[in-house]
N, C-alpha and C positions, 0 to 999 in steps of 0.2 A: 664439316661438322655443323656448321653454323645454316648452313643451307638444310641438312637433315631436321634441325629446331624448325626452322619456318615452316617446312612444310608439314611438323605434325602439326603446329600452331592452325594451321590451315584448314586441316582436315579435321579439330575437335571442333573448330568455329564453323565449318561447314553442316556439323553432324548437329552440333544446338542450333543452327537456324534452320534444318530437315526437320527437327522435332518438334519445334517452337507452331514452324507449319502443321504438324501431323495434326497438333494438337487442337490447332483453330479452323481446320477445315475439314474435321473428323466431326459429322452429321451425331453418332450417338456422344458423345462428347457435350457437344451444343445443347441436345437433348436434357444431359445428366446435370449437366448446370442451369438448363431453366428449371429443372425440377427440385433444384438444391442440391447436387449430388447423387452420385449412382447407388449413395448407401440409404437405408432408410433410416429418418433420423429418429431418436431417442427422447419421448416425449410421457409427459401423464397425463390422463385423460379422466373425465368424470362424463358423468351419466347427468343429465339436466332431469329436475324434477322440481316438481309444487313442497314445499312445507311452511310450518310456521316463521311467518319475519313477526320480530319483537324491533316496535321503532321506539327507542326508549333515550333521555337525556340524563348525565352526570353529572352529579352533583355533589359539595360538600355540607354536611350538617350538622348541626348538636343538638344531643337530646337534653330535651326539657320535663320538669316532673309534670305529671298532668295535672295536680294542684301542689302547690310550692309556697308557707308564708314561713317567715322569723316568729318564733315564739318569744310576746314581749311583755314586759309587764305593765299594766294600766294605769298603775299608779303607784307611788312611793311608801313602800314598808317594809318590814323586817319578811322575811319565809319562815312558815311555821312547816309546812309540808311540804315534798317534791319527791315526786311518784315518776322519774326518766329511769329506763331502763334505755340505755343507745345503743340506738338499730332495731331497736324491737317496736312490733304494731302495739297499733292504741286502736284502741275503738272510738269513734263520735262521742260526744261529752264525756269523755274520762276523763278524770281529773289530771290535771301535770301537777299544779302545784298551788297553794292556796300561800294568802299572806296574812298576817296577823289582824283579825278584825274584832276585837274584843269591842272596839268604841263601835262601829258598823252595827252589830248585831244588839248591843243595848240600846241605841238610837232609834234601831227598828221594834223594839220590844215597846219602847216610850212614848213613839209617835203611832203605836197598835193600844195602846192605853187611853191616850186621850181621843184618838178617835173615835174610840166606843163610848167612852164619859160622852162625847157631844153628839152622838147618834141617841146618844138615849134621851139629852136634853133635847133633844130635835122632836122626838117624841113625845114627851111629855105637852111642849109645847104645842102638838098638833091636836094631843086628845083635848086642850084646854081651847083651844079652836071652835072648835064642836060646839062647846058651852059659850060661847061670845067670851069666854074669860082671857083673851088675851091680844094681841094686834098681831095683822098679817105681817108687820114689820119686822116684829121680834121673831118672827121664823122663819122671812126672809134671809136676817144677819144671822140667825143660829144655821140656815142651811148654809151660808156662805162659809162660816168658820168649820163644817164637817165637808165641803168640797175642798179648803183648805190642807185641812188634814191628811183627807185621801192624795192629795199630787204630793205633802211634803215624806208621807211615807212611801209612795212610788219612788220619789226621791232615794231616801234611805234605802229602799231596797236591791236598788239599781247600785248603789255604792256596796254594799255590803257582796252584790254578784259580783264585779268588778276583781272583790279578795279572793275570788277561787279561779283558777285559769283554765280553761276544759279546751280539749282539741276538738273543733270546727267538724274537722273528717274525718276520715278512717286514714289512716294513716302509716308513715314508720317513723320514730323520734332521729332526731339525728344525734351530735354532740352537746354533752350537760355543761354550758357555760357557768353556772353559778354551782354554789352548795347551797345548804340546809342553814339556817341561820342568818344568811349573809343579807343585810338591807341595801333593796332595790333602789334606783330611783327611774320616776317614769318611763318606760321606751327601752330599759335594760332588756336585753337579749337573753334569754333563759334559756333556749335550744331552738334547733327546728322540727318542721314537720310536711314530710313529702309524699304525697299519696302514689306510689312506684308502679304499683298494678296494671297501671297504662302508662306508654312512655310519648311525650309529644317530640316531633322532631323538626325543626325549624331550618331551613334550606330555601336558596335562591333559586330562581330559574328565567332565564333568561327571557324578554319580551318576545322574543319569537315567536314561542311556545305558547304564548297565552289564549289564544285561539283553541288551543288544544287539552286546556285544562281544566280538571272538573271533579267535582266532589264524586268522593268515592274512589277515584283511577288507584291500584294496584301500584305499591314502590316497595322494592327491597333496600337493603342498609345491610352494612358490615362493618367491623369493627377492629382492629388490630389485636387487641385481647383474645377473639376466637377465632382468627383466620378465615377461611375460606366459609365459614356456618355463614348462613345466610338466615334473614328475620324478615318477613313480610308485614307490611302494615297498609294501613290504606289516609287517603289524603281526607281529613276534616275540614281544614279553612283554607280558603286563598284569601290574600289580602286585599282591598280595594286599591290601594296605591300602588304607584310604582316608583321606585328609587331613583330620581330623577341624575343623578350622579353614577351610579352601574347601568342602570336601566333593565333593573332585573324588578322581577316580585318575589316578595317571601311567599313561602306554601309549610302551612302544618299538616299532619301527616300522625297517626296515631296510631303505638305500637302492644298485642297486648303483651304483659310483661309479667303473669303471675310467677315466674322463676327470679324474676329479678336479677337477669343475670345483667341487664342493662342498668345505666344511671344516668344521673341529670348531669348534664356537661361532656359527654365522651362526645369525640368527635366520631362521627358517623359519613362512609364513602352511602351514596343514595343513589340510585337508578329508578329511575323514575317510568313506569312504562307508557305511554303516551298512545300507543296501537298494537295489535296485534291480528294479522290476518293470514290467509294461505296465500302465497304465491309462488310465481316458478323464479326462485334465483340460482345463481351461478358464483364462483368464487371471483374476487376482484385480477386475478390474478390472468385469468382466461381475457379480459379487456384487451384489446389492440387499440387504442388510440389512434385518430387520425383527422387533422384538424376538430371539425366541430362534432364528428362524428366518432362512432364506438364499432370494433369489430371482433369477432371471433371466427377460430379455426372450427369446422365442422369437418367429422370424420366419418366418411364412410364407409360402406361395407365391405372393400378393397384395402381399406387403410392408406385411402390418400385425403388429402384434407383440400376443404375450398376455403374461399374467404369469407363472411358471414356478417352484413351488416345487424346489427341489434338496435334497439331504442330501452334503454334504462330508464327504473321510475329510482326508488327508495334506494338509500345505501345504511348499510349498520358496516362497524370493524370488519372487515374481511368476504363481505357479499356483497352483492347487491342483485335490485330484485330488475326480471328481463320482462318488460311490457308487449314490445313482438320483437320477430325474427329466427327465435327457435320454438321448438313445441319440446312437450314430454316426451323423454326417453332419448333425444337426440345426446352422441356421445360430443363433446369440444374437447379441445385442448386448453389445458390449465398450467401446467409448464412447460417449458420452451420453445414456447410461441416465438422468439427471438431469433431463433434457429429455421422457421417453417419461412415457404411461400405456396404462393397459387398453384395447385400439385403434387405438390412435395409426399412423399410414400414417409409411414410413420411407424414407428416400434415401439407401441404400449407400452412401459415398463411398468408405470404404478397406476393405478386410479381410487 
């Protein structure tokens, strides 16, 4: 019995080292594994072609109003009027609110009184000139007391504008900090005023890039509030400085906004477009790495692939742009380059 075990023992360890052979000095064999196997493999392919590369940087921003000040009061009095409607536009010198100026306005009525009293002694004094009846002296001192006159009621009058408060620019009011009645004092905060119709938007960009930056260049912005909408604006200022600490520069950028769906303060994602030109790119995915160098599968009209050295310029998310090595219309492989080698027979599945 024990003698029957050994010699099957024998003859299955004979039959795996007959196989073992078959299989390492069987010619097609040898063949089907330089070529990666006798099956063809399973791969997706794209078609190489020219279109637009967008070389563009990311950034975070906040919008800014395109004119922005606190409405404040100039000086200390009681409000006789206050004309805020919040949220709602104003036009250029409309009135917001005026303060009580009963003493302003009879100051100026009083110093418009003796003004004229000494213009006309001024005159008198002059026709008496004429006749030797009088000295150049005395109308010297009488012109000085009606140039007097004149600066103390510029004076008064400049006090008495002071008591009306007008919006600067076109604008929209914001929140009515005070009421009707209530006395001010200097520099009190009455509301604001945001001109919205343009939106500035103020963002970093790294010193890289500054070579590449310039009045006018094309930036989009979006917003969490409207998801994927997208707002085009274009770049107004770059800064002279550079943030010696980030070592970025700020960039404004100016959006127009007659919807006002934007405001001052949101935070804004910004893409910044820096170039755009035709070139022939390929997906990052088709890259074969290998030391310093870059390669792809090319497939021909058999459906077997070679190896394919390339020279890369530009890369954005998910491309990058091919300087030589392929032309237009050539097919590569874009997945399971992992799976190919030199030869390898290949089965399109997707492109």
């Amino acid at each position: 019995m024990i003698k029957i075990h050994s010699k099957l023992i024998w003859i299955i360890l004979i039959g795996l080292l007959a196989f073992t052979a078959y299989l390492y000095w069987n010619p097609s064999s040898q063949n089907n594994q330089q070529r990666g196997g006798g099956f063809p493999v399973a791969v997706k392919t794209a078609k190489v072609k020219t279109s637009p590369m967008i070389i563009s940087v990311s950034s975070l921003g906040t919008g800014i109003a395109n004119q922005s000040i606190k409405v404040t009061s100039p000086t200390s009095d009681f409000i006789t009027e206050l004309n805020i409607e919040e949220g709602k536009a104003i036009k250029k010198d409309a009135v917001i609110a005026r303060l009580h100026d009963v003493q302003e306005r009879a100051r100026v009525t009083e110093l418009e009184a003796v003004l004229s009293d000494q213009k006309r002694q001024l005159g008198r004094l002059k026709n008496l000139a004429t006749t030797q009846a009088t000295a150049q002296s005395l109308i010297d001192e009488q012109q000085t007391r009606v140039n007097t006159s004149i600066a103390q009621l510029d004076i008064a009058k400049a006090q008495l504008a002071e008591m009306t408060i007008t919006a600067p620019f076109d604008g929209y009011l914001g929140l009515r900090q005070v009421s009707k009645g209530a006395y001010l004092n200097s520099g009190t905060v009455i509301t604001t005023l945001d001109d919205l119709n343009t939106l500035k938007v103020e963002f970093s960009v790294a010193e890289h890039y500054l070579a590449a930056l310039k009045l006018g260049m094309p930036f989009n912005i979006k917003n969490a509030a409207y998801g994927d909408i997208t707002f085009t604006g274009k770049v107004s200022a770059i800064d002279t400085r550079l943030d010696p600490v980030t070592r970025t520069i700020t960039v404004h950028g100016q959006i127009e906004n007659s919807d006002l769906r934007l405001r001052p303060g949101m935070l804004l994602q910004v893409q910044l477009v820096l170039e755009e030109r035709v070139v022939m790119q390929i997906s990052e995915k088709a890259l074969v790495p290998q030391q310093d160098k870059q390669f792809v599968y090319l497939v021909d009209a058999d459906n077997k692939v070679s190896r394919k050295e390339v020279t890369i310029g530009q890369r954005i998310p998910g491309w990058v742009e091919v300087i030589s090595g392929l032309k237009d219309g050539d097919i590569i492989v874009i997945e399971g380059t992992q799976k190919l080698r030199e030869g390898s027979m290949i089965n399109q599945v997707g492109a």
